[in-house]
C-alpha positions as CSV (number, residue, x, y, z in Angstrom):
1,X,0.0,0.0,0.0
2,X,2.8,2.7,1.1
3,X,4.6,1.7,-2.7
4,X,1.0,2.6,-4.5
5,X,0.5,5.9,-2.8
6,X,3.9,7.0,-3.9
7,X,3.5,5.8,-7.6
8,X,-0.4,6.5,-8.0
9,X,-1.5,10.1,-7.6
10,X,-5.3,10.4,-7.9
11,X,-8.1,11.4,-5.5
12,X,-9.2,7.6,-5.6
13,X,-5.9,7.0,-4.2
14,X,-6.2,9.2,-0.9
15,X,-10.0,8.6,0.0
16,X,-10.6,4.3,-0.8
17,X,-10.1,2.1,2.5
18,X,-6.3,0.7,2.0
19,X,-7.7,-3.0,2.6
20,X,-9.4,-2.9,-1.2
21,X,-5.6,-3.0,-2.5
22,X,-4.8,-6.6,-0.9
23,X,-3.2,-9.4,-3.3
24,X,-6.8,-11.1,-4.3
25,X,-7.3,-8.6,-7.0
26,X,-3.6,-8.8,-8.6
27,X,-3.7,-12.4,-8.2
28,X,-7.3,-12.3,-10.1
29,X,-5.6,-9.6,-12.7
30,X,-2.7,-11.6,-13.3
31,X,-4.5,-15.1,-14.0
32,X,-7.0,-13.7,-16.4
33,X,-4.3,-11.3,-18.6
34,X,-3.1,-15.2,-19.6
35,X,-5.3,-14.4,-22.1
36,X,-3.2,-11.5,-23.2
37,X,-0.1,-13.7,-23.0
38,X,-2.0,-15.9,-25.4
39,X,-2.4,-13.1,-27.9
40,X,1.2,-11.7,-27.6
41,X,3.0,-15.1,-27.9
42,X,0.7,-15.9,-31.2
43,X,2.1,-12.7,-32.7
44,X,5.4,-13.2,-32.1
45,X,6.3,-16.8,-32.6
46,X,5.2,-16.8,-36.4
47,X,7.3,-14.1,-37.8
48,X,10.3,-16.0,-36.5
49,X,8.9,-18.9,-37.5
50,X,8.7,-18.1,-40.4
51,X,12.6,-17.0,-41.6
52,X,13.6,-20.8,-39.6
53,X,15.7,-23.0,-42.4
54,X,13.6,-26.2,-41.6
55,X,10.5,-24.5,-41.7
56,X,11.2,-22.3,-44.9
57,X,12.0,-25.8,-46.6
58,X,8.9,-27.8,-45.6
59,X,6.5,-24.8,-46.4
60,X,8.5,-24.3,-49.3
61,X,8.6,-20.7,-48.8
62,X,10.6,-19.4,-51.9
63,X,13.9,-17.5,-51.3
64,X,13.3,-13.7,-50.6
65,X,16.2,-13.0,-53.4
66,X,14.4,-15.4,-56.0
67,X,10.7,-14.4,-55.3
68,X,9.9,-11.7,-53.2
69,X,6.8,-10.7,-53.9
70,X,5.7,-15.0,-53.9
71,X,7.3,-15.3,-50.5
72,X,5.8,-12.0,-49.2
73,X,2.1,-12.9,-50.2
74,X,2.6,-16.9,-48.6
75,X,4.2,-15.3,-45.4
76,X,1.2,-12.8,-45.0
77,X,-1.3,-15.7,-45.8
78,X,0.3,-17.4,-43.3
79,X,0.0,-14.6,-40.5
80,X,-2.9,-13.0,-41.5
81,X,-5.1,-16.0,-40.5
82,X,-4.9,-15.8,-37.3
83,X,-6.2,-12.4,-37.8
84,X,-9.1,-13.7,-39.4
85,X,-9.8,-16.1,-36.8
86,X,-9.7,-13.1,-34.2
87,X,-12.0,-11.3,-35.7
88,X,-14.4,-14.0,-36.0
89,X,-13.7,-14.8,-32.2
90,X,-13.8,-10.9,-31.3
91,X,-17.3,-10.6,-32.4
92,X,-18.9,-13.9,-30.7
93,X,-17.1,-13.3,-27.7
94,X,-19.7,-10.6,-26.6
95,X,-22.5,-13.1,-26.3
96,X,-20.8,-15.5,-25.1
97,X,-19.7,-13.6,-22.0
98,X,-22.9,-12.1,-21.4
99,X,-24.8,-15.5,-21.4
100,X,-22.8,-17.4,-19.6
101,X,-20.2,-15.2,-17.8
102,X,-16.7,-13.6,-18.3
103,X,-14.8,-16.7,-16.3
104,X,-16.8,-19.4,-18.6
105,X,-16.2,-17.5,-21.8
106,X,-12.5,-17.3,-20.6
107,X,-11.9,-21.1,-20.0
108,X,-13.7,-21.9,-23.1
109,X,-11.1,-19.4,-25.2
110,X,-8.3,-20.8,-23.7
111,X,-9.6,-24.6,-25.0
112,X,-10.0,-23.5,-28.5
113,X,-6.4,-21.5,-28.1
114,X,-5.1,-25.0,-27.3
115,X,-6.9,-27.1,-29.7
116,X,-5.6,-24.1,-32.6
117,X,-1.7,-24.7,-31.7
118,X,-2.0,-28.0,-31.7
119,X,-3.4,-28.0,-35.0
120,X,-0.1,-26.2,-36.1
121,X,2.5,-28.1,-34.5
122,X,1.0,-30.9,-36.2
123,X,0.9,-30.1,-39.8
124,X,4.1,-31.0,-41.0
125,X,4.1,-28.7,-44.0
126,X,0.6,-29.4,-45.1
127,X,-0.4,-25.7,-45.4
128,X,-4.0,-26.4,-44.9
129,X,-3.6,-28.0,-41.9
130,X,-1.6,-25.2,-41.1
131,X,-4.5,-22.6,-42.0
132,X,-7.2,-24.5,-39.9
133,X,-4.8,-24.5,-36.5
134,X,-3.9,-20.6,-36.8
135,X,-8.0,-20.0,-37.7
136,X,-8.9,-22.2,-34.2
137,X,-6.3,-20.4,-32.5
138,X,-7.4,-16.9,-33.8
139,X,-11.1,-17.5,-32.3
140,X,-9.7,-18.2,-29.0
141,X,-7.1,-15.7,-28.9
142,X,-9.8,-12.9,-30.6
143,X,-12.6,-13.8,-27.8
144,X,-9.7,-13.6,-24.9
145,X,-8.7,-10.5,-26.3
146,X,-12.5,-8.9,-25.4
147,X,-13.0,-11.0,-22.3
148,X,-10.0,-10.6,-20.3
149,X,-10.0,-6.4,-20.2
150,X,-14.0,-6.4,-19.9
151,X,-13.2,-8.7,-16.8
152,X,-9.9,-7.0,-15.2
153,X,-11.8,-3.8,-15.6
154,X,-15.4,-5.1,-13.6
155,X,-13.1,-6.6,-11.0
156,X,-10.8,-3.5,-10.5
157,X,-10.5,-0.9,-7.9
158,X,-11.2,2.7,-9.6
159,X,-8.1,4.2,-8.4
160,X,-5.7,1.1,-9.7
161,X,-7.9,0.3,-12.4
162,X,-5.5,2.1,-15.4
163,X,-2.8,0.3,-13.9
164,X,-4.3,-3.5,-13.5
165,X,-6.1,-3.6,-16.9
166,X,-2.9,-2.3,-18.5
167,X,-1.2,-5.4,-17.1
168,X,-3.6,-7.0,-19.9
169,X,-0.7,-5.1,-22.5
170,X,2.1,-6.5,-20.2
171,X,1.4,-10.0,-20.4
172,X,0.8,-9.2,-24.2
173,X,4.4,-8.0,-24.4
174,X,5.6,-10.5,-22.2
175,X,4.4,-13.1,-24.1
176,X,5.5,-11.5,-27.2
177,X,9.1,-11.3,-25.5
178,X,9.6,-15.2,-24.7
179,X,8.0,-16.0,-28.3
180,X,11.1,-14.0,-29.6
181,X,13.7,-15.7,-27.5
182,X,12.1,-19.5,-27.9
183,X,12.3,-18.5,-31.8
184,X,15.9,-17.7,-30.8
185,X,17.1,-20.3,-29.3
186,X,15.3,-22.7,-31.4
187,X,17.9,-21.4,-34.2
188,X,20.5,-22.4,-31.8
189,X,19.8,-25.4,-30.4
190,X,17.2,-27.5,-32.2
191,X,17.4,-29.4,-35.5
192,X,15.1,-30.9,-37.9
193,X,11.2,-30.3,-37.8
194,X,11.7,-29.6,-34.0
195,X,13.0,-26.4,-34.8
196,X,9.6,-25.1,-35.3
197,X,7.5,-27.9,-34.3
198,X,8.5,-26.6,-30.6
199,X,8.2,-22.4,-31.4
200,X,4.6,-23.5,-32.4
201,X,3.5,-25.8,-29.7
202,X,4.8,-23.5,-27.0
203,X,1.9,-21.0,-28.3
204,X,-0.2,-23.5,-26.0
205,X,1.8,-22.6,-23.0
206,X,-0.1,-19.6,-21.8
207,X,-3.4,-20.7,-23.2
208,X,-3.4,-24.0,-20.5
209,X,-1.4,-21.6,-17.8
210,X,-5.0,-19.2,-17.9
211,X,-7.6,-22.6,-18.1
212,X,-6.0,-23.3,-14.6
213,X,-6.1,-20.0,-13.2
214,X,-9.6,-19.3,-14.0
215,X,-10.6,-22.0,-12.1
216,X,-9.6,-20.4,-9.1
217,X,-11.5,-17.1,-9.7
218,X,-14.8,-16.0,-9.5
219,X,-17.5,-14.2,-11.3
220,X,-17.4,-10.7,-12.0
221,X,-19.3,-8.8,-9.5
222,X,-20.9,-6.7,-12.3
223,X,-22.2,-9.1,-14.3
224,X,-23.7,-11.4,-11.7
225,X,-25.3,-7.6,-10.6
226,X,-26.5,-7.6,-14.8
227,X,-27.7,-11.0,-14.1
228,X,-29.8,-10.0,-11.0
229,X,-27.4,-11.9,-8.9
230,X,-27.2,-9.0,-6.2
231,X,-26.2,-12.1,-3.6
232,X,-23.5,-13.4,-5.0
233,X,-22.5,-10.4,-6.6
234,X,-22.0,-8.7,-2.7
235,X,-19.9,-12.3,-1.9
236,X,-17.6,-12.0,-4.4
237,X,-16.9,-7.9,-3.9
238,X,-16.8,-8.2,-0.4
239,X,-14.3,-11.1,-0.9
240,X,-12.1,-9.4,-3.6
241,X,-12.3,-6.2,-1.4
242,X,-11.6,-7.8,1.6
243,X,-14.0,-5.7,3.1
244,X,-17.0,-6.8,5.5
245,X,-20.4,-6.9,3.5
246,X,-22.2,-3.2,5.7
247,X,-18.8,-1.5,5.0
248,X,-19.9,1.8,3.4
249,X,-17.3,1.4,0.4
250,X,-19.0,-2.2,-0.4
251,X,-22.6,-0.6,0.4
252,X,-21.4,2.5,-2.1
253,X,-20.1,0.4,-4.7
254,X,-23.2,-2.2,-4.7
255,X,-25.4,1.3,-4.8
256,X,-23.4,2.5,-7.9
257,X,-23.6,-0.5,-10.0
258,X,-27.4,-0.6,-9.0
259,X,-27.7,2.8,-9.8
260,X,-26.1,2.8,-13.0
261,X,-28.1,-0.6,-14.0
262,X,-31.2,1.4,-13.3
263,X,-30.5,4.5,-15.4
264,X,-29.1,2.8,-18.6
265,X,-32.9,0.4,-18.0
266,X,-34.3,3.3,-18.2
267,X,-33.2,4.8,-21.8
268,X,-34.1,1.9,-23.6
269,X,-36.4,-0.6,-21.5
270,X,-35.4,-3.7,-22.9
271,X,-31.9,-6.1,-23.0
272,X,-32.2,-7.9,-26.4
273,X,-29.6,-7.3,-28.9
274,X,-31.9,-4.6,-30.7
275,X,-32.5,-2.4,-27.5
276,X,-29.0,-2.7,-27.0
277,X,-28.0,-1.7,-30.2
278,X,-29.9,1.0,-30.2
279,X,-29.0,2.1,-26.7
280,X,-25.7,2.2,-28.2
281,X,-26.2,4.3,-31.6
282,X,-29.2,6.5,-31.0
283,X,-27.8,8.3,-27.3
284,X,-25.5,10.4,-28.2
285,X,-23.2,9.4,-25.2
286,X,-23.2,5.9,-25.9
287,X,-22.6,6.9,-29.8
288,X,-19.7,8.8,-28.8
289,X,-17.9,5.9,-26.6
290,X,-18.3,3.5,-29.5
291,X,-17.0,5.6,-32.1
292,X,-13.8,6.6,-29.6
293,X,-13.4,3.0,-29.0
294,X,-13.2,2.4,-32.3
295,X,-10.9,5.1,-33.5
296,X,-8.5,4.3,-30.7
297,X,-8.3,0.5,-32.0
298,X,-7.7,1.4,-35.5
299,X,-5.1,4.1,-34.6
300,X,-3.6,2.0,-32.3
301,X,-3.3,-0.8,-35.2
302,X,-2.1,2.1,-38.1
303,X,0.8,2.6,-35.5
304,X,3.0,0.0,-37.3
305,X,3.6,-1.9,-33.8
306,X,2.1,-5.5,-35.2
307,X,3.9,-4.6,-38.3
308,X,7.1,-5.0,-36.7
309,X,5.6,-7.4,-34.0
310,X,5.0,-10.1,-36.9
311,X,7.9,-9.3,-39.7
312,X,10.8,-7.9,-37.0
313,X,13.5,-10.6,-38.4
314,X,12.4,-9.6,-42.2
315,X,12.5,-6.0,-40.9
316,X,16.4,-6.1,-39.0
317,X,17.7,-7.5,-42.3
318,X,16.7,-4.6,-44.0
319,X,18.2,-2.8,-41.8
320,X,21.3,-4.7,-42.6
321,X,21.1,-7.4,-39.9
322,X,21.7,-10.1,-42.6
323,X,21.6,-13.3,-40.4
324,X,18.5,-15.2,-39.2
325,X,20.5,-15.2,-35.9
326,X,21.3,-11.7,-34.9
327,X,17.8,-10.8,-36.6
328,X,16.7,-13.3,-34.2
329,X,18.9,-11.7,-31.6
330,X,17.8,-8.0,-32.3
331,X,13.9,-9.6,-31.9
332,X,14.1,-10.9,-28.5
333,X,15.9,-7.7,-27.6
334,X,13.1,-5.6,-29.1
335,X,10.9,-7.6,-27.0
336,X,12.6,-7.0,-23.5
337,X,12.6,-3.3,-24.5
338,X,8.4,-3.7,-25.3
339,X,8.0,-5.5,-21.7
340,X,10.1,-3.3,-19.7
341,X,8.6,-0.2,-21.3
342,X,4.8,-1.4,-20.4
343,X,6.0,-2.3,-16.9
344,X,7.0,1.0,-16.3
345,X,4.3,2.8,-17.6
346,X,1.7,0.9,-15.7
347,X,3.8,1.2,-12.4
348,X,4.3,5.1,-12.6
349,X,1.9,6.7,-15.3
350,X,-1.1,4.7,-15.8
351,X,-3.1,6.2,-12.8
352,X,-1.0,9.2,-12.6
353,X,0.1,10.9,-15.9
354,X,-3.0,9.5,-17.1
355,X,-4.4,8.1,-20.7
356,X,-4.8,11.5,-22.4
357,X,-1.3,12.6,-22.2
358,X,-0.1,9.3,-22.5
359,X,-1.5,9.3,-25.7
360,X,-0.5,13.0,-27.0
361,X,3.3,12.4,-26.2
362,X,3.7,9.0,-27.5
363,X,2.4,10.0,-31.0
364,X,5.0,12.9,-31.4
365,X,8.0,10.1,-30.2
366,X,6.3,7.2,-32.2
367,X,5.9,9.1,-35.5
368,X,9.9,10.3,-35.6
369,X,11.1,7.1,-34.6
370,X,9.6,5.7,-37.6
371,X,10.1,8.2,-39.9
372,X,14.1,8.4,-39.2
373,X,14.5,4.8,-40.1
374,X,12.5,5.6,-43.1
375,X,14.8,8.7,-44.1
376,X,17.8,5.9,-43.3
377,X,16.6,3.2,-45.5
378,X,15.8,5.7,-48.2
379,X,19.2,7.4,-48.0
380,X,21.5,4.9,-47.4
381,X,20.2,1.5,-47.8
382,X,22.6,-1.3,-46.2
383,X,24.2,-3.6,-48.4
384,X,24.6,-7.6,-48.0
385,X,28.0,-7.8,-46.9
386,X,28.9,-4.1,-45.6
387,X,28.8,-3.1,-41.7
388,X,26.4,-1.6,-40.9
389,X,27.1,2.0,-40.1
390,X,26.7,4.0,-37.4
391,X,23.2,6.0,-38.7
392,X,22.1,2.4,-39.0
393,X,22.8,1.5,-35.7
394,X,20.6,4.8,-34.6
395,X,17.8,3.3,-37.2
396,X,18.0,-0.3,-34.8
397,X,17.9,2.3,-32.0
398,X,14.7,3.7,-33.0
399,X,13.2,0.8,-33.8
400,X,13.7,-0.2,-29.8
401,X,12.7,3.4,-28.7
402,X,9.7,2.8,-31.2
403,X,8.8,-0.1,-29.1
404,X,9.4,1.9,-25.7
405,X,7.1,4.5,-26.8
406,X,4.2,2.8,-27.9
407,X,4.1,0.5,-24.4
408,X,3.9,3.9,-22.7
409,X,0.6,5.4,-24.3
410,X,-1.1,3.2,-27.6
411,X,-0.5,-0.4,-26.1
412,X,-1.8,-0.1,-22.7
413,X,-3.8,2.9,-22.9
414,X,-6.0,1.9,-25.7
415,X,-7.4,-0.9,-24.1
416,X,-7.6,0.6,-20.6
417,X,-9.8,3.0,-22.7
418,X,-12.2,0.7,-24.4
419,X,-12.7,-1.0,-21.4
420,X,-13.7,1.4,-19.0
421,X,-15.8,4.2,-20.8
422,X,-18.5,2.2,-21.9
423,X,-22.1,1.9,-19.8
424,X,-22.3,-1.6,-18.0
425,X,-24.8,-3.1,-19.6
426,X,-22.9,-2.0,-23.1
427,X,-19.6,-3.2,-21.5
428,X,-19.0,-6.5,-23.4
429,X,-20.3,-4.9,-26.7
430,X,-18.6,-2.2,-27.0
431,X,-15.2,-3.9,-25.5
432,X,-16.0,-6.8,-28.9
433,X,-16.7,-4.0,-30.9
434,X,-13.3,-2.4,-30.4
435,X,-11.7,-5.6,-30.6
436,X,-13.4,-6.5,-33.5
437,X,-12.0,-3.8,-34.9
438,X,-8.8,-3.9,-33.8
439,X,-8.3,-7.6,-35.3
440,X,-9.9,-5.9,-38.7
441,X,-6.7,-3.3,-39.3
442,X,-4.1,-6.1,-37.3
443,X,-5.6,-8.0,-40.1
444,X,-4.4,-5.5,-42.7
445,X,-1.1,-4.8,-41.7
446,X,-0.2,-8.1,-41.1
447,X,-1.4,-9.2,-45.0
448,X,-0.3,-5.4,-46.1
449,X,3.4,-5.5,-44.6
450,X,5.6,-8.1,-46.6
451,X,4.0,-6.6,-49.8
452,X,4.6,-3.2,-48.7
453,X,8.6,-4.0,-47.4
454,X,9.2,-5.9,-50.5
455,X,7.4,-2.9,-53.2
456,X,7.0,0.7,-51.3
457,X,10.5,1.8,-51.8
458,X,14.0,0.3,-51.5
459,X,14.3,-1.6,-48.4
460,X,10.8,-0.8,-48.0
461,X,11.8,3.0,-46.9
462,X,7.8,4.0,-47.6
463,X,6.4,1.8,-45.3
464,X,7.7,3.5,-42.2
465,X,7.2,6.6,-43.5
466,X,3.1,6.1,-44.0
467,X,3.2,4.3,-40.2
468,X,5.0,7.6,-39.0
469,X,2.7,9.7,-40.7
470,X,-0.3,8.1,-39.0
471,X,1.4,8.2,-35.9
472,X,1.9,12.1,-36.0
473,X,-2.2,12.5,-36.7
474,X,-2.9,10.0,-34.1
475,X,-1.8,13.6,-32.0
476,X,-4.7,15.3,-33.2
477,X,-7.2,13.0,-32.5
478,X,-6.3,12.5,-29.1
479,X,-6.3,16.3,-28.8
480,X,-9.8,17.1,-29.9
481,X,-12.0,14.0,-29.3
482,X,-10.5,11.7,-26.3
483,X,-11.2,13.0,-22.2
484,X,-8.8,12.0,-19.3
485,X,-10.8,9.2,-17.0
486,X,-8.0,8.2,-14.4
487,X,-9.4,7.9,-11.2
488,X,-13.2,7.8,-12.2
489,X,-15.1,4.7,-11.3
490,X,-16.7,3.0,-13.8
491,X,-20.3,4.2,-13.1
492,X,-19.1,8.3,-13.0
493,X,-18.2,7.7,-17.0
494,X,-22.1,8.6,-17.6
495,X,-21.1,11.8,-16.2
496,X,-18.5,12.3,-18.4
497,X,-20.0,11.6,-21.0
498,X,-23.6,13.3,-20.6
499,X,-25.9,10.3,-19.6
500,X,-26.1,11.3,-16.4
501,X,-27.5,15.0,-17.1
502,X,-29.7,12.8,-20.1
503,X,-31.7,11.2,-16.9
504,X,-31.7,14.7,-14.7
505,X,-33.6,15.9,-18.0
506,X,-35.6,12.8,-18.7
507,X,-36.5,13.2,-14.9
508,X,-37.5,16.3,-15.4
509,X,-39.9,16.3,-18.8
510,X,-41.8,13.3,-17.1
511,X,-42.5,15.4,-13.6
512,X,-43.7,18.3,-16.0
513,X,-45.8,16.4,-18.2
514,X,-46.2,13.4,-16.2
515,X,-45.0,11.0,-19.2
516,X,-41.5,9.9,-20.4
517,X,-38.9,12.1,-22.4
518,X,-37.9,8.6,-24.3
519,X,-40.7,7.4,-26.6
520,X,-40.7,5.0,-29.0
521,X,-42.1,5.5,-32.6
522,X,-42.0,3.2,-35.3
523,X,-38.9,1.2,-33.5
524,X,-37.3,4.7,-33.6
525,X,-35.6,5.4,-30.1
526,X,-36.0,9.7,-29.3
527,X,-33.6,11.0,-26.7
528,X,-32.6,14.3,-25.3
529,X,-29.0,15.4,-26.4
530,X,-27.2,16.7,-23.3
531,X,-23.7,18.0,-23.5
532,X,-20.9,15.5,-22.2
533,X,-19.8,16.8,-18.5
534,X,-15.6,17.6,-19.7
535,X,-17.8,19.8,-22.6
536,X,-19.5,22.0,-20.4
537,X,-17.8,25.7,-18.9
């Protein structure tokens, strides 16, 4: 407790009983951001897979000097179906955790994770096979990738809650970080199919690490509350809280979610997908959270991260790293960088420099970094069998500060984002939606990439310098359209963002006229506009 008050600086911080901070909800966080671990080892074993003699030879992957453009568009085919498989996963994940719960919906991803890398391990050059296992694997690893934030988020206390469902981007870079070095010392020390046989099957690792763990955990206290489980809902709070059931935080907290549950009833009436849908679209504060959540994913995607996450090796040669070992090398180094970076972040600015800012800086940093080793590869390409020279080193450099940056504001931040703003009973749809969409534009970097190193320039100089650009109006976006939220709970976002004053007015027209302000006509859904709160003088 004495360490968190240093490091976090909100008003949460000072005024929340210190008892609410005990080990139950890190050891929660922690065994469900598995499923991040899932996602970030999945991205990063297959571009090193992928440059591995054995595996180049059974895949028949043609020579990059022979065939570039052939090898880029089977390497991207390869990757990019994951992607596919996350997107599919992404968008059924919703239901599934709103029927039958975030810890169900987590230990049935994990499962179809496993299955998926299994599948892959197993095909022995049969491409096919080798489509099917990376398409399983991409449901499970899409539907974690909604789940896990929606459930760190319900289950965290407001004034940690930046840093605990960033841990969700840690265990992403983590995972990415080990799926660097396993490629690595693969390379080494292996021979044969085992080369790759072993990168792949390790992809299960996390997957069967997070099965385990969920059974230990329990139900999020907001959905059992959605579910009209007020009982066990107060049981499992007052257990994570380690707090006695008539303390006034639990009592506050139970009143919140109940009072928040109550309002968003009110707007629309119904739960079926259609009233929720339309809660979502036609009030203008729920309108406005889905279309940030979205914006933030694509942005966070048009970065270039996965770009480099899933051709790093391909990208260090260009560079002039001409080896598949030290491109190996320089990946799992790049990966240490990624998962120290996020550490920091989430230990010193998550919850006290806060997501806006966060944001703002990182697009400046992000957006030169790339564009230098653009200007590099543009100016003075490397050549097969030179040193490279010192500005080349800088361009490896900024590649690694590239990764630093990004884990302190577009990695973490995003997804802390997504997965707070949104109204509780529009919490697992908007949190699918954004991931969703995230998967759609990881998607299209990961099949645009090899095509765009191999074509857009020498060395593939154009590619960083359209990332960069994105990067730079990533700034502006931030700036006029996304509103700081550390140390808010979850049910003061409908201040923020104007529901709150929506139900002061709706409580208002029906005292004055004795009916209600929301009507429906012709399945059409009327609502009063009210100005977000951070809007208003």
């Amino acid at each position: 407790m004495g360490f968190l008050n240093k490091v976090v600086r909100n008003d949460a911080m000072k005024s929340d009983p210190k008892e609410i901070y005990g080990w139950r909800v890190f050891a929660l966080t922690a065994s469900a951001c598995f499923g991040g671990a899932t996602f970030g080892i999945d991205i990063g074993i297959i571009g090193g897979v992928l440059t591995l003699p054995t595996f180049e030879r059974d895949y028949k992957l043609p020579p990059t000097t022979v065939d570039p453009v052939g090898r880029a568009n089977l390497s991207a085919n390869i990757v990019s179906t994951l992607q596919v498989g996350c997107f599919v996963g992404a968008i059924f994940a919703s239901w599934v955790a709103d029927k039958l719960g975030r810890r169900l919906a987590m230990l049935i991803a994990a499962a179809v994770v496993t299955v998926g890398c299994v599948f892959q391990a197993a095909a022995s050059g049969q491409l096919a096979v080798m489509f099917i296992g990376r398409f399983i694997a991409g449901l499970g690893v899409g539907a974690a990738s909604v789940i896990t934030p929606l459930y760190v988020t319900e289950n965290a206390p407001r004034a940690i809650r930046g840093g605990l469902t960033g841990i969700y981007q840690l265990f992403i870079a983590t995972g990415t970080m080990l799926a660097f070095w396993t490629n690595y010392g693969a390379i080494l020390h292996l021979k044969g199919t085992t080369m790759y046989i072993f990168p792949l099957i390790s992809q299960a690792f996390p997957a069967v690490t997070l099965f385990i763990c969920m059974f230990f955990c329990k139900e999020s206290p907001r959905w059992l509350a959605k579910a009209d489980r007020w009982e066990d809902a107060e049981k499992v709070l007052t257990n994570l809280r380690q707090l006695p059931a008539d303390h006034p935080y639990i009592r506050n907290e139970l009143g919140e979610i109940r009072e928040q549950l109550e309002h968003e009833r009110r707007l629309v009436g119904g739960a079926s997908f259609m009233d929720l849908q339309r809660e979502m679209w036609l009030i203008p504060g729920n309108r406005k959270r889905a279309l940030i959540s979205v914006g933030l994913m694509i942005c966070q995607q048009m970065t270039g991260t996965n770009a480099i996450n899933y051709y790093a090796p391909q990208i260090f040669r260009n560079l002039g790293l001409n080896s598949s070992e030290s491109g190996l090398f320089a990946t799992g180094i790049y990966g240490v960088v990624k998962m120290v970076a996020c550490a920091s972040f989430l230990v010193f600015c998550a919850d006290s420099l806060g997501r806006r800012r966060s944001l703002l800086w990182t697009s400046i940093a992000q957006g030169c970094a790339m564009f230098y080793v653009g200007i590099f590869v543009r100016v003075s390409p490397p050549k097969a069998g030179q040193p490279v020279p010192p500005a080349g080193y800088f361009a490896l450099v900024c590649i690694f500060l590239f990764a630093a940056f990004f884990q302190f504001g577009w990695g973490p931040c995003c997804w802390i984002y997504v997965s707070e703003i949104p109204a509780a009973r529009l919490r697992s749809m908007n949190v699918a939606l954004a991931s969703a969409t995230q998967w759609l534009f990881n998607l299209v970097v990961a099949r645009a990439t090899p095509n765009m190193l191999a074509t857009v320039g020498r060395g593939g100089y154009g590619a960083f310098l359209i990332y960069g650009s994105f990067c730079f109006s990533m700034f502006f976006f931030v700036w006029f359209l996304i509103p700081e939220t550390k140390g808010l709970s979850l049910e003061h976002m409908d201040d923020l963002f104007g529901i709150t004053e929506l139900i002061k007015n709706m409580d208002a027209d029906r005292e004055s006229v004795g009916g209600s302000s929301t009507e429906k006509n012709n399945g059409n859904v009327e609502v009063i506009e009210a100005a977000p709160a951070h809007e208003k003088k």
